[in-house]
C-alpha positions, -999 to +999 in steps of 0.1 A: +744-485-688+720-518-683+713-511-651+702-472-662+687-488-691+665-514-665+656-487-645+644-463-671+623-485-690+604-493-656+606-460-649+589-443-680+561-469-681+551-457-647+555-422-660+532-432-690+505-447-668+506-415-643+509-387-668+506-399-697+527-402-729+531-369-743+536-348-704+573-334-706+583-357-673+575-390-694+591-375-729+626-367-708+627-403-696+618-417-728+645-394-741+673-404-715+663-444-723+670-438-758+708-430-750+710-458-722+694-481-752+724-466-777+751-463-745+739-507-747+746-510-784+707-510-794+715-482-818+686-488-841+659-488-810+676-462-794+678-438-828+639-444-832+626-436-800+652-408-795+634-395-833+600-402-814+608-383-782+619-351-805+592-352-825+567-355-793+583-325-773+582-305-806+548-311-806+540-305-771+562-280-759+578-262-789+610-265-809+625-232-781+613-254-749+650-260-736+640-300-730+634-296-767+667-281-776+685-303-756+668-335-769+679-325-806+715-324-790+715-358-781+716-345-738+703-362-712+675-347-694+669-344-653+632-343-651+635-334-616+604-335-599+600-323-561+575-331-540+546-311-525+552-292-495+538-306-464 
């Protein structure tokens, strides 16, 4: 879990700068640190931004976006992104 937890945070900053703070990409990874934050004992940290994250997608993408749904579960998301054909 710290080594998730290392690689998310530096993850979802680049996510931030890129696409910004509220694009569904950055909101699952900000989501999936919350629970590597909790899965590390930060519960109160974790609990806050994993609030944050749901509130944000609601916002965004609607409370029926399945990123959404998942979020309020408490799932971890797979923001799989593929890259452009060649």
């Amino acid at each position: 879990p710290e080594e998730a937890l290392r690689l998310g945070e530096d993850t979802w900053q680049r996510l931030d700068s890129l696409l910004g703070p509220r694009n569904w990409h950055t909101l699952g990874c900000q989501n999936n640190v919350a629970l590597d934050r909790i899965a590390t004992g930060d519960l109160a940290s974790g609990k806050a931004l994993q609030a944050e994250v749901l509130r944000l997608f609601e916002q965004t993408q609607g409370p029926e976006f399945p990123d959404t749904r998942n979020a309020a579960e408490g799932k971890r998301l797979d923001p799989d992104f593929d890259p452009p054909a060649i």
